[in-house]
C-alpha positions in Angstrom: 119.1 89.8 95.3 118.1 88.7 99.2 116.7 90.1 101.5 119.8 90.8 103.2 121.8 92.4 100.2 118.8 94.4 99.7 118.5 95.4 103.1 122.6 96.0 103.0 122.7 98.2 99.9 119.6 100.6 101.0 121.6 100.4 104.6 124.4 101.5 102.6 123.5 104.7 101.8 123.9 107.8 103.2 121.2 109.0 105.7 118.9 106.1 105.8 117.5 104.6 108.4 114.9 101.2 108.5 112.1 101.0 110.6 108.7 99.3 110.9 106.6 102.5 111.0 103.1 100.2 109.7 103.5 97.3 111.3 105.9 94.4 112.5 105.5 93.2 108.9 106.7 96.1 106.8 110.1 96.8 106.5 110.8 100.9 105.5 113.9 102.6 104.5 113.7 106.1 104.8 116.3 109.4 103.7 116.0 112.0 106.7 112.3 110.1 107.7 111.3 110.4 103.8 110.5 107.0 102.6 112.6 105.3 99.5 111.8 101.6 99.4 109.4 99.1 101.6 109.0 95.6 101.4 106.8 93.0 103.4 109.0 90.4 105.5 106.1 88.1 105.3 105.7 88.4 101.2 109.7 87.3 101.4 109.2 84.3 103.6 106.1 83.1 101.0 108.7 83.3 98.5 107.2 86.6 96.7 110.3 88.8 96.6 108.8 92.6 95.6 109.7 95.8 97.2 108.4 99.1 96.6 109.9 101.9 95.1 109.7 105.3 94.1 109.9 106.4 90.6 109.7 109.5 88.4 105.6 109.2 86.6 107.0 109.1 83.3 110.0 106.5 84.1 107.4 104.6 86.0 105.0 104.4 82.7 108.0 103.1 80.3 109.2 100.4 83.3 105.8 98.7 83.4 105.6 98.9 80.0 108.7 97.3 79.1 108.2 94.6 82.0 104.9 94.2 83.0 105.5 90.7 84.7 108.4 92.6 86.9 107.3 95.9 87.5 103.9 97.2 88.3 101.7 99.8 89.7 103.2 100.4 93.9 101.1 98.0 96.0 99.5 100.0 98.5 101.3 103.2 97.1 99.8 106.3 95.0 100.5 104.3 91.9 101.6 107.4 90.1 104.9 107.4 91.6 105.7 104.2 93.3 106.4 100.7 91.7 106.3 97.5 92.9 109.3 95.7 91.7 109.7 92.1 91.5 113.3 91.0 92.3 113.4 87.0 92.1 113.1 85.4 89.0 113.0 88.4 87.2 114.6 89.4 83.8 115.7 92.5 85.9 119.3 92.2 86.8 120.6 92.8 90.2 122.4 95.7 89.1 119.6 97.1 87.5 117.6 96.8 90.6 120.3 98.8 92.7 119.7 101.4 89.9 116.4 101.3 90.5 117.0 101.6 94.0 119.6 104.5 93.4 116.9 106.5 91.5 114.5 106.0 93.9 116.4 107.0 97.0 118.0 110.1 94.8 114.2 111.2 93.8 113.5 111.4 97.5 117.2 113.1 98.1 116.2 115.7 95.6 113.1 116.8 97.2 114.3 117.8 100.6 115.4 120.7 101.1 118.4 122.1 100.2 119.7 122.4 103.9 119.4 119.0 104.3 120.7 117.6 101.4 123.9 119.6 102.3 124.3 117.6 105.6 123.7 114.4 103.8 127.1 115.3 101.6 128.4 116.2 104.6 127.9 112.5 105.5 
């Protein structure tokens, strides 16, 4: 996965919107102004491919365990529930990134409240 495809399939979904809301360097995807997923543009162009997502704390546990050299405690993030993810040479698939992805963005989805959740399947 790219930048771009990442960018695309967050893009994708229902609700989101990107921004730089830190600085000119990190790029934020957020569900009705709830952050999903962040990466740094700069980390990309270095040729470290990571972005950050948010995970349910036990899911989060079993994914570093499983693969510590792809998925560790969120950079930056309350490292209870957020995961940095490595997506370039990675023995994560792409598709199991965009799942990773998916449950990220539906964990945030989940949280808000119900009103607002009903305009997003109104979408």
């Amino acid at each position: 996965m790219n930048i771009e495809a990442f960018r695309d399939f967050c893009l994708f979904k229902k609700g989101v919107t990107e921004a730089f809301p830190f600085d000119k360097d990190t790029l934020v995807f957020k569900v009705k102004n709830k952050i999903f997923a962040l990466t740094s543009l700069s980390k990309w162009e270095e040729g470290e491919y990571s972005i950050n997502l948010k995970c349910d704390p036990n899911l989060a546990i079993k994914l570093r365990e499983k693969y510590p050299d792809d998925v560790s405690p969120g950079y930056h993030m309350n490292k209870k529930h957020w995961n940095t993810v490595t997506i370039h040479y990675t023995q994560l698939s792409e598709k199991y990134i965009e799942h990773l992805i998916n449950h990220s963005y539906e964990l945030v989805v989940s949280k808000l409240p119900k009103i607002t959740r009903e305009e997003l399947n109104r979408l």
